[in-house]
C-alpha positions as CSV (number, residue, x, y, z in Angstrom):
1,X,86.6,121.0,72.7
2,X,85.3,118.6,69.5
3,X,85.9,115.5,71.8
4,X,83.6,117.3,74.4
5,X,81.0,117.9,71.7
6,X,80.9,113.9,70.6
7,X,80.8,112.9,74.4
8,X,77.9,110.6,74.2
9,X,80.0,108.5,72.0
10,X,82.7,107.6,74.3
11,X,80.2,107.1,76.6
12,X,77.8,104.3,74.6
13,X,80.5,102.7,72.5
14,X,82.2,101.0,75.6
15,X,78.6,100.5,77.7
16,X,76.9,98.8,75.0
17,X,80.1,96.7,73.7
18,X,80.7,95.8,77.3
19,X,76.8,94.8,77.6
20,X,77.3,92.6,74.1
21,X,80.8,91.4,75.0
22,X,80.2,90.1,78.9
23,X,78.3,87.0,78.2
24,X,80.7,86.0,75.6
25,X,83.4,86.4,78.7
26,X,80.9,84.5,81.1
27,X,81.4,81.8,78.6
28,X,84.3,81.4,78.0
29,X,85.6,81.9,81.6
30,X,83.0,78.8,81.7
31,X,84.9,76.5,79.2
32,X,88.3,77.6,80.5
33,X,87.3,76.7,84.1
34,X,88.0,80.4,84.9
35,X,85.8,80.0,87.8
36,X,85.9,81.5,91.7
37,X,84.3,78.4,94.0
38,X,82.7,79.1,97.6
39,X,85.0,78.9,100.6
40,X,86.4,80.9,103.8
41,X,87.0,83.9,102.7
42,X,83.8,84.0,100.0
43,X,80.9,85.1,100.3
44,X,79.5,84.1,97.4
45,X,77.4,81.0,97.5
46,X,77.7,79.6,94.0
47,X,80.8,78.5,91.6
48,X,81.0,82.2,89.4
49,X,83.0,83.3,86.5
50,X,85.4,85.7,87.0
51,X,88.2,87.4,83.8
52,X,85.4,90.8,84.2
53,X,87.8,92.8,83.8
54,X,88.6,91.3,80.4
55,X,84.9,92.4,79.7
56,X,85.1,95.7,80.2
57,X,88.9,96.7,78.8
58,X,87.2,95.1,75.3
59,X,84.6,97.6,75.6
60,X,86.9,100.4,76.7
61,X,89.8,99.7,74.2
62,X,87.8,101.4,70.5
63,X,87.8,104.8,72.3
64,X,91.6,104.8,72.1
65,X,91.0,105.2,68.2
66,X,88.9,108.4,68.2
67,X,92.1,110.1,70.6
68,X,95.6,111.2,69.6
69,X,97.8,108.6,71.2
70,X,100.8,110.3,72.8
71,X,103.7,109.0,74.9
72,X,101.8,108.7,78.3
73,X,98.9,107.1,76.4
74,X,100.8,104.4,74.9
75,X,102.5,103.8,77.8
76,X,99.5,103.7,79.7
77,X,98.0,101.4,76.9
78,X,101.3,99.0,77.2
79,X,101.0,98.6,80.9
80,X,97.4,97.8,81.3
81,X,97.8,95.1,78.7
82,X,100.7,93.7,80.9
83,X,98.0,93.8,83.8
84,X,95.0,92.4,81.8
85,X,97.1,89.9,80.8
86,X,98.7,88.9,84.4
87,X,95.5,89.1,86.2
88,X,93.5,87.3,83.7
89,X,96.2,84.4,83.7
90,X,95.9,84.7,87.6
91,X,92.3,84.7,88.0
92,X,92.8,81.6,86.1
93,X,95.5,79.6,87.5
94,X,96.5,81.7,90.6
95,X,99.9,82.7,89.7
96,X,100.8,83.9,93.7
97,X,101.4,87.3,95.1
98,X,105.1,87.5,94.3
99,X,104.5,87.2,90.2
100,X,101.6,90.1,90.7
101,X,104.0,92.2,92.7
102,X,106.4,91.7,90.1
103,X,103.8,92.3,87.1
104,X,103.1,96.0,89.4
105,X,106.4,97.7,89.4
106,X,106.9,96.3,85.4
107,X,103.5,98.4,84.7
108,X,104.5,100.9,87.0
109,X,108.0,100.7,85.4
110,X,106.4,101.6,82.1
111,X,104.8,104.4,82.3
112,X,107.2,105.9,84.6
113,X,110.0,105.9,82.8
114,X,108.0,105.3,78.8
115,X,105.5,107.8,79.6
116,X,107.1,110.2,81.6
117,X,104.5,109.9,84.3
118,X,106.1,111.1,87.5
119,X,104.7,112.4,90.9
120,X,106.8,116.0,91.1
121,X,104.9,117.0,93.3
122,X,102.3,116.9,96.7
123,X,100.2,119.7,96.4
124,X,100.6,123.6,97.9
125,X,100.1,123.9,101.4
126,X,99.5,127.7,103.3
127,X,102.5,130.0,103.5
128,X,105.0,127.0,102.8
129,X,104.1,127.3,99.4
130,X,104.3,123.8,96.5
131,X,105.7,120.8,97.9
132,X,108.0,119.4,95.6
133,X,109.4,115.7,95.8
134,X,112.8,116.6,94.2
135,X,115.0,112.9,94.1
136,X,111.8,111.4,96.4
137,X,109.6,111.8,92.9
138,X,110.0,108.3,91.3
139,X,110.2,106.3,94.5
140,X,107.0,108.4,95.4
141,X,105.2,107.7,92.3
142,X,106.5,103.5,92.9
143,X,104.3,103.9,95.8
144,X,101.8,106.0,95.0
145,X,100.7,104.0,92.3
146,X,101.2,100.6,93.4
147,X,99.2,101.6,96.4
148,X,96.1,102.3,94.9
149,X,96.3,99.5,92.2
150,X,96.4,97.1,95.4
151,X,93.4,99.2,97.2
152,X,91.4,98.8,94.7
153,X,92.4,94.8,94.5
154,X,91.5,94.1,98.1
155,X,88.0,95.9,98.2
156,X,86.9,93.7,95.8
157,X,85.1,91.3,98.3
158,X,81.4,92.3,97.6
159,X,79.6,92.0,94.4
160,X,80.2,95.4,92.4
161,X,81.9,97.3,95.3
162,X,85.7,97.7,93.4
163,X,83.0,97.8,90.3
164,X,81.3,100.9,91.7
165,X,83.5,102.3,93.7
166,X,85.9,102.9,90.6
167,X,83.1,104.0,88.5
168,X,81.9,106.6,90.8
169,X,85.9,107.6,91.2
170,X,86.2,108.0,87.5
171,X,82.9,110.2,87.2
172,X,84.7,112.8,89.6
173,X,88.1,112.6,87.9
174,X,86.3,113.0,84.8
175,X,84.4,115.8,85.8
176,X,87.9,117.5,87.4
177,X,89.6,117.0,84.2
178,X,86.5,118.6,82.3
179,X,86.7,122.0,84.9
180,X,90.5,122.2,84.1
181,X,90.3,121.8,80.7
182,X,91.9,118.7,80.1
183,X,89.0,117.2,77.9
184,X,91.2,113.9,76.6
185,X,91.3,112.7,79.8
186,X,87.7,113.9,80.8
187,X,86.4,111.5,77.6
188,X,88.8,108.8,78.5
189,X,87.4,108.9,82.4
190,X,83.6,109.0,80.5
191,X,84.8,105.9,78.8
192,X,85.4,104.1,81.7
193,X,82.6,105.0,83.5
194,X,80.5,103.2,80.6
195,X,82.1,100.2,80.1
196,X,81.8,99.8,84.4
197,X,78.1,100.4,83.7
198,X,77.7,98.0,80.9
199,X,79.6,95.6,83.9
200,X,77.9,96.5,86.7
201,X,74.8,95.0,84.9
202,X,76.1,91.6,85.7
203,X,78.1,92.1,88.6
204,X,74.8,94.0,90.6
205,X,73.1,93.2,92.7
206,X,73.6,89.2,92.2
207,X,77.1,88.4,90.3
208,X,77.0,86.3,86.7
209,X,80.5,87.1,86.6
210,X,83.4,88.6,89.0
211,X,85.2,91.6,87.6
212,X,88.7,89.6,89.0
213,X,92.4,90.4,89.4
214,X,92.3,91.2,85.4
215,X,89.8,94.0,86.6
216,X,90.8,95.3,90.2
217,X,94.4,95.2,89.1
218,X,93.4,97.1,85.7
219,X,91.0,99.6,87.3
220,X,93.3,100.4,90.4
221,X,96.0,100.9,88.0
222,X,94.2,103.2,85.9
223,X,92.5,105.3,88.5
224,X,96.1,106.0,89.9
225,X,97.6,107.1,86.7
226,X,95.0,109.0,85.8
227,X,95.2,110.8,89.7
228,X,98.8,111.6,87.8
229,X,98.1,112.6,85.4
230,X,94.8,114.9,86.5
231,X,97.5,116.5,89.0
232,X,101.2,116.8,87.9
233,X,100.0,118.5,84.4
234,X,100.9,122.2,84.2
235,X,98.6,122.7,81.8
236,X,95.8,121.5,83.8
237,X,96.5,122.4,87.7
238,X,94.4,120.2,89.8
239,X,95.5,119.7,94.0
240,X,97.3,116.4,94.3
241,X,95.0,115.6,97.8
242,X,92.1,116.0,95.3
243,X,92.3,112.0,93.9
244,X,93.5,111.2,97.5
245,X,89.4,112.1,98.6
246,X,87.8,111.2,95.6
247,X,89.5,107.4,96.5
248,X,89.2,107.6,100.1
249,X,87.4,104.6,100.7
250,X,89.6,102.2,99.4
251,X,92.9,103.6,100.1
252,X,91.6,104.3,103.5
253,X,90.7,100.9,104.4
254,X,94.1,99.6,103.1
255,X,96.0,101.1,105.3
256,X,93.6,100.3,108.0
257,X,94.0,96.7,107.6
258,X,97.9,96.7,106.7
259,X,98.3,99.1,110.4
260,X,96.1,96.3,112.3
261,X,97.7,93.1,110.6
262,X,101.4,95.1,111.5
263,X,100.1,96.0,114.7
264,X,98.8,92.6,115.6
265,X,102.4,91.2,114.7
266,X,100.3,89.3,111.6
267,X,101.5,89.2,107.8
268,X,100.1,92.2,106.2
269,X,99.8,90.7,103.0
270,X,97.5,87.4,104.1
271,X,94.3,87.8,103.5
272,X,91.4,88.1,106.0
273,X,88.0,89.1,106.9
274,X,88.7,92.5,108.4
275,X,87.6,95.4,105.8
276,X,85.1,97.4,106.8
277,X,82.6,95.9,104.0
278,X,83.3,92.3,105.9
279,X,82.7,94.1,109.5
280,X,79.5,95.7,107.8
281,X,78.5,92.3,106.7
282,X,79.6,90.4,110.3
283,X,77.4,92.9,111.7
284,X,74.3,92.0,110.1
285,X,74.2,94.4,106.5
286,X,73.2,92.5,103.9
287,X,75.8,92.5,101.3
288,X,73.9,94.6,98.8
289,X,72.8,97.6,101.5
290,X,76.8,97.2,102.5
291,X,77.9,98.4,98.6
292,X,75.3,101.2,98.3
293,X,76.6,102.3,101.8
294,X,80.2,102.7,100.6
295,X,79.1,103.7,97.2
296,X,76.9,106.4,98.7
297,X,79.9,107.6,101.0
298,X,82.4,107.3,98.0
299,X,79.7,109.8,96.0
300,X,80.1,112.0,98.9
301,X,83.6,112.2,99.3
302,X,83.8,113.0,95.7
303,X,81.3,115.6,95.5
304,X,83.1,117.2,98.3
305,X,86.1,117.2,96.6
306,X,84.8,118.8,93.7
307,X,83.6,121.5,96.3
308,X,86.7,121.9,97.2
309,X,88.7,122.3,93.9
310,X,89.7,125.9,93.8
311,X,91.4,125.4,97.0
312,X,95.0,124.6,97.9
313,X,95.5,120.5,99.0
314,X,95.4,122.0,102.8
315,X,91.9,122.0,102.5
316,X,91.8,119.0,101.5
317,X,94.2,117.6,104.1
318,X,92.3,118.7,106.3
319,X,89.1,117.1,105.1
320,X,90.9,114.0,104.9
321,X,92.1,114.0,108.0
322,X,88.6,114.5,109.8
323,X,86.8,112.1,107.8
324,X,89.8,109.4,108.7
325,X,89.2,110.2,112.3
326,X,85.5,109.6,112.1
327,X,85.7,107.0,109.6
328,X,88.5,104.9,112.4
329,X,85.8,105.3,115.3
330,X,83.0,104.0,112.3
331,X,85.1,100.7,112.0
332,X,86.4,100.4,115.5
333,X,82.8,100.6,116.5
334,X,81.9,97.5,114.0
335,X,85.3,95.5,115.4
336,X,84.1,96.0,119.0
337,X,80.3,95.3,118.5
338,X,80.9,92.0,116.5
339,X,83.1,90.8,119.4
């Protein structure tokens, strides 16, 4: 409970270091040529910086020395450096999808099999009682994590949408964690929501610097071990469809796009101009208005979940379920009226 008691610091430490430490990134990212030019698939008008997600794991990384590191910690620790490192060197000299796929299942390698961090589990559902994965666990958790570390990457298309989508994600795992008791992870989640807001100040609304694959990479990762590690503790029950709602905006529009690409006999992993905050934007949002729109309906989602959190994860399945119905005729509706 003391590490409840000194929130405020794990909050302010990583905001205002990130505030301090940003334009020193900017700059560098400057000299290095680190820089994201218009083109096709940008929207951006203007040559910007990206390593952002540098930024922000500066000002994240002192909290780590307040906590006691254990072995899913350090693992954790290890493997976001790994991804830092990657997606800074990629942001920088585009090192192709096949290196970052690789750099993944390393990470995902690591805290798997260093930190113990396993997916045993799906949730308890009616009468049939807990699902458990059994010898389907570690594949699972492959998948489960690498999934929402690449959601996460390819919403980043807007200025401070993967930004603020992850902060307002870690605001409701944070605030689950704190309900079940598991308070490290509730001042770790805190953490992260500062540093994003000491970002988001020059990310939002016009972009000094782009949080890049260094950040997407490092947030999605994080978000989906921390969905781990929020759900598989004894300790601290929380229903594994809870993270599932909370992130429902990217993961959602992921497999949207994968299931029209595959559908459409296209290559699932080529970029394009066909998530819903592009269709938003074909249709005449401005950019801006198009982020506070999926911000606003990630806030939703996640208040809902928190609603929701004494209940089994059929409740929650079936929440999902009707908001991906509604949320399929949303961006069907924006396909159809743009053509």
């Amino acid at each position: 409970m003391q590490l409840i008691d000194k929130s405020y610091i794990y909050f302010l430490i990583p905001f205002l270091l990130t505030l301090f430490v940003t334009p020193v990134v900017i700059r560098l990212a400057v000299r290095f040529d680190c820089i994201d030019k218009p083109g096709k698939r940008r929207i951006h008008k203007y040559p910007t910086p990206r390593w952002g997600g540098i930024a922000f794991f500066i000002g994240i990384l002192p909290v780590f020395l307040f906590l006691q590191i254990d072995r899913q910690i350090a693992a954790y620790l290890t493997a976001s450096l790994l991804l830092i490192t990657m997606g800074g060197i990629d942001d920088w000299r585009q090192v192709g999808w096949k290196v970052k796929f690789l750099g993944i299942i390393t990470a995902i390698t690591i805290v798997i099999f260093g930190g113990g961090v396993v997916i045993n589990s799906i949730g308890t559902y009616g009468s049939y009682g807990k699902v458990e994965l059994g010898i389907l666990s570690i594949p699972f958790t492959y998948l489960g994590i690498a999934g929402v570390t690449n959601a996460i990457n390819l919403i980043d298309g807007l200025h401070g949408l993967a930004g603020g989508v992850s902060l307002i994600a870690f605001i409701f795992i944070g605030i689950a964690a704190y309900l079940s008791g598991n308070y490290m992870l509730a001042v770790i989640s805190l953490a992260f929501v500062g540093a994003l807001g000491g970002f988001l100040w020059y990310n939002f609304p016009k972009a000094r610097i782009f949080i890049g694959d260094s950040g997407s990479l490092f947030l999605g990762f994080s978000l989906a071990v921390f969905s781990v590690f929020l759900t598989q503790n004894a300790k601290f029950p929380i229903e594994p469809m809870f993270p599932v709602l909370v992130l429902f905006i990217p993961i959602f529009d992921t497999l949207r796009v994968v299931f029209v690409r595959v559908f459409s006999i296209k290559n699932p992993f080529k970029a394009d101009k066909t998530h819903v905050h592009h269709l938003l934007v074909r249709r005449g949002v401005s950019p801006v208005s198009a982020v506070i729109f999926l911000w606003t309906l990630s806030a939703f989602l996640g208040g809902y979940a928190i609603l929701l959190i004494r209940r089994t994860s059929t409740s929650y399945l079936v929440v999902t379920l009707l908001v991906s119905l509604l949320f399929s005729f949303f961006a069907d509706s924006l396909v159809r009226r743009r053509q």
